[in-house]
N, C-alpha and C positions, 0 to 999 in steps of 0.2 A: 602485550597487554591483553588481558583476560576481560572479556566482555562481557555481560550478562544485562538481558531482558527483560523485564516483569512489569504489569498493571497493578496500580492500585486505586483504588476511589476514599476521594477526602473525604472523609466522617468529621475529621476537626481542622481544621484551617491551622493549627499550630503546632500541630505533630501530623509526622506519618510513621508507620511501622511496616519497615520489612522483612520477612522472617524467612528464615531454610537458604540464605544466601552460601554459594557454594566458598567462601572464601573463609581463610583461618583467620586467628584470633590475634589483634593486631597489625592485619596486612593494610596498609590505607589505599583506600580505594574513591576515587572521584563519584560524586552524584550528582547528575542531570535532570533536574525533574520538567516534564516538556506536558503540557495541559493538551488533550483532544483540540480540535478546531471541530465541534460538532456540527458545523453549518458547512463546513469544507467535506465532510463525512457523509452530510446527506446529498452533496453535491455529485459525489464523485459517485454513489448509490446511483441517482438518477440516470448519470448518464451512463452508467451499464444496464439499465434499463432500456435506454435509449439505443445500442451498441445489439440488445438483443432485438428487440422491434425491429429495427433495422435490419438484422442477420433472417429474420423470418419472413422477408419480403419476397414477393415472387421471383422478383427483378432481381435481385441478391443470389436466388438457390442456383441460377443459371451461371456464377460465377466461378472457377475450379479453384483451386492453389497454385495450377502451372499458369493461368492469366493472371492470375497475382501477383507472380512471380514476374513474370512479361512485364509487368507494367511501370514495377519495379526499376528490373533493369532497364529499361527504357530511359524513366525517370534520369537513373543514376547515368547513365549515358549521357545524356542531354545538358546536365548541369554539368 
């Protein structure tokens, strides 16, 4: 199965058009149309916000990747 991607924004609530579709001329092909969660969108915004604030704390830059990694395997040890 051949997949393909693309955005559109409703202009009319009872048509959509999409054009330059890589597929020939009577192949039938399924359409999914899945609406943004715009409030999920600014969600997820924030807390990489929050992800970076975090990442730029003093307490943080004293952190490596090999105690990262320690902490890790620890974890996965223990469970």
């Amino acid at each position: 199965m051949l997949a393909y991607k693309s955005y559109a924004t409703i202009k009319d609530p009872a048509r959509l058009e999409l054009t330059g579709l890589p597929f020939r001329p009577g192949q039938r092909v399924e359409v999914l149309v899945i609406a943004e969660d715009d409030e999920r969108s600014e969600r997820v915004e924030k807390l990489g916000e929050l992800f970076k604030m975090t990442q730029a704390l003093p307490q943080a830059q004293a952190i490596s990747e090999e105690m990262i990694a320690e902490e890790i395997a620890e974890y996965r040890f223990r469970r």
